[in-house]
C-alpha positions as CSV (number, residue, x, y, z in Angstrom):
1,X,104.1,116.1,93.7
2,X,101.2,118.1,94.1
3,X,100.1,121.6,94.1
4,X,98.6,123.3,97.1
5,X,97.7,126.5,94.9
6,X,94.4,127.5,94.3
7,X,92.9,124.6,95.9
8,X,88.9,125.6,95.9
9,X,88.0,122.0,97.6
10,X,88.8,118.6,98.9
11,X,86.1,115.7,98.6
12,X,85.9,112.0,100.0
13,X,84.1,110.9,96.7
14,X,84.0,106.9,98.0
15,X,85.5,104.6,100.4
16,X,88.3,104.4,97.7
17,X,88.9,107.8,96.2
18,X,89.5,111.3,97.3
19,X,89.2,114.7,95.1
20,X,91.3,117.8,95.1
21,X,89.2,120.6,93.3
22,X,91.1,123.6,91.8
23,X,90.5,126.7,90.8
24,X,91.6,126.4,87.4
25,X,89.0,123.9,86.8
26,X,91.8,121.0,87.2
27,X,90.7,118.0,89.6
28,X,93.6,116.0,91.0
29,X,91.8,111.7,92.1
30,X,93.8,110.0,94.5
31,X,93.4,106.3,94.7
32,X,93.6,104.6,98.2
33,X,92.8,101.2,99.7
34,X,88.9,101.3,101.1
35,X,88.1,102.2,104.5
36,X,85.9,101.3,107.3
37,X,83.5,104.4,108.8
38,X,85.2,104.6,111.9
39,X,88.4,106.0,110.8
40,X,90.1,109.3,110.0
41,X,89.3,109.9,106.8
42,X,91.9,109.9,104.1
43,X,90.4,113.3,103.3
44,X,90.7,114.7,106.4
45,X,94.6,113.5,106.1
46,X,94.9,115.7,102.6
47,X,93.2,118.6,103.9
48,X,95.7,118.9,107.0
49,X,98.5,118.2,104.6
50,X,97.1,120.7,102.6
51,X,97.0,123.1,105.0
52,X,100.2,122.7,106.9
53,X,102.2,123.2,103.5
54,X,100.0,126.4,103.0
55,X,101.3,127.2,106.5
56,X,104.6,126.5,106.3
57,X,107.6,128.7,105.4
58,X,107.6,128.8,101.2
59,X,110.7,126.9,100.8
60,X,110.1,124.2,103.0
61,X,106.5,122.8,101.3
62,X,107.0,119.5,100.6
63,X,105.2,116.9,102.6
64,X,104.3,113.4,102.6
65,X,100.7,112.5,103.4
66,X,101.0,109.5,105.4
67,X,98.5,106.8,105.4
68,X,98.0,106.5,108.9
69,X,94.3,105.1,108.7
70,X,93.1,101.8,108.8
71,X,91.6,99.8,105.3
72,X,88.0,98.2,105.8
73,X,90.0,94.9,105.8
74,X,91.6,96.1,109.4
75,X,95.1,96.4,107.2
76,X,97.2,99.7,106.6
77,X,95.5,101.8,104.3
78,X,97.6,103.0,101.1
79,X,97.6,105.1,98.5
80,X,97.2,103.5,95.5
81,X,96.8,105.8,92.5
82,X,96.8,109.5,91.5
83,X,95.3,111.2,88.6
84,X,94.7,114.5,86.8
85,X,91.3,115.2,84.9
């Protein structure tokens, strides 16, 4: 799991990687297959994930970011790594 708190940012950094940026000074990568310009951008799929959980009643936070965008390759995209720097 991740935490929503004290998110300051979100970044696309590449076609492969996407960067929660905390208030702390804690930066969260997550890994995911690369993706064509044309799509929704895994990003854009964190940040509303993000948000809805921020939303959202505070017992019922959890939520799975699906990867419902499509990899340069024309595959389904995934998620392939996460980690903490």
């Amino acid at each position: 799991m991740i935490s929503c708190n004290d998110i300051k940012g979100i970044e696309q950094l590449s076609t492969t990687k996407v960067k929660m940026i905390y208030g702390n000074g804690k930066n969260i990568e997550l890994d995911h297959t690369a993706v064509g310009a044309a799509v929704v951008t895994p990003r854009t799929l964190v940040s509303d994930a993000v948000e809805a959980a921020l939303s959202t009643d505070w017992r019922s936070v959890t939520r799975v970011v699906d990867c419902s965008f499509v990899a340069a390759s024309g595959a389904q995209a995934e998620w392939t790594a996460v980690s903490q720097n």
